[in-house]
N, C-alpha and C positions, 0 to 999 in steps of 0.2 A: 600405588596410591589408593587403592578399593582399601584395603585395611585401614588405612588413617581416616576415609570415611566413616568405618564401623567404629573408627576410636580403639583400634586395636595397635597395640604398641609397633613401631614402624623401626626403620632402622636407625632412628635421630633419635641419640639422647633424649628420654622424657624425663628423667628425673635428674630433678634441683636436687634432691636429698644426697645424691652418688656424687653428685661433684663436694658435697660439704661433706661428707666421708658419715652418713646418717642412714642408708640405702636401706631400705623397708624396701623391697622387692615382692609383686602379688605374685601370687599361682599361676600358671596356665586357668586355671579354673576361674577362677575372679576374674584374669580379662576376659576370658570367652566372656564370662556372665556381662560386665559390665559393657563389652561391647555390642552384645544383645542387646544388653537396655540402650543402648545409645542409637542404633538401627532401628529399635521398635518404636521408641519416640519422633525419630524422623520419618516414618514410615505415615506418623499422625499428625505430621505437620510442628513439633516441636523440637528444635536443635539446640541442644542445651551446650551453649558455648562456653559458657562461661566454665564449667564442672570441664569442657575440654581441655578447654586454656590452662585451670589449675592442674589439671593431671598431667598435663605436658611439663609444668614447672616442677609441681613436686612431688610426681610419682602416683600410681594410680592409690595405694594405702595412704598416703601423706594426705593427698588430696581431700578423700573420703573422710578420712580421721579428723580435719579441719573444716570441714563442711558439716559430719554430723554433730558435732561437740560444739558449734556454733551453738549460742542463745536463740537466735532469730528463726523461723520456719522458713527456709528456702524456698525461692520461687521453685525450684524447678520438682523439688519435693509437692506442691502445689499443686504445679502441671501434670505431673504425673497422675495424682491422684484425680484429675478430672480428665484428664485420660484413660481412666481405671486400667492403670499400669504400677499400683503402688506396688504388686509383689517385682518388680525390676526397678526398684529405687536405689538409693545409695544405702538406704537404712535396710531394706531387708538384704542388701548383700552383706551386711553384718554380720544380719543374722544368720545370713546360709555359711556366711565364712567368717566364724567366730575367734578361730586362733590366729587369724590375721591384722585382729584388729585388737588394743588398749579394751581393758576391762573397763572403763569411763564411756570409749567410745561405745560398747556394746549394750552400755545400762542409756545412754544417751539414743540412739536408735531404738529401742525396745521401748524406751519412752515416746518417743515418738507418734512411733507405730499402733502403740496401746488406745494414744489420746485418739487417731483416728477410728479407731474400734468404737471406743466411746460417744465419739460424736456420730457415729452412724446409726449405735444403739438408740439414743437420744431422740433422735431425728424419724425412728418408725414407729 
């Protein structure tokens, strides 16, 4: 059970994508990282369930890939950053792990990431 706290892939089927014959399977690397970030937010009082829930259905890439290509600025992208935790988001794991993810997705995180730069410049 310790590992499904971390959000570290367990032995239950997490991906929706494997049963539709679609399986985008992450690294060892990407879940360590992402289970990182998942431990260090709860460590701040943030449990990002919902980003759990979706990677339990469709895979920790499927997941990420539908969450950063979203229009909307995600809550938990949000949280993080006022957590100053944005280098363990779902956008900079993009960017740490670039061949893992849609050339869309990676210009969509890098966007992201940027506007924040911007608005901190802005801001001093």
């Amino acid at each position: 059970m310790k590992s499904e706290s971390l959000g570290i892939a367990s032995s239950r089927p997490l991906l929706y994508a494997a049963r539709m014959g679609t399986e985008r399977t992450a690294s060892p690397a990407l879940e360590a990282f992402i289970g990182k970030s998942i431990e260090l937010a709860k460590e701040r009082g943030y449990n990002p369930a919902v980003f759990i829930g979706m990677r339990r259905q469709y895979g920790t890439v499927d997941a990420i890939e539908r969450l950063v290509q979203s229009g909307d600025l995600q809550s938990g992208f949000r949280r993080l950053k006022q957590l100053d935790l944005l280098d363990w988001t779902i956008e900079s794991a993009v960017i740490k792990f670039p061949t893992e993810f849609s050339r869309n997705a990676r210009q969509c995180a890098e966007w992201r990431l940027q506007q924040v730069q911007r608005s901190r410049k802005s801001s001093e």
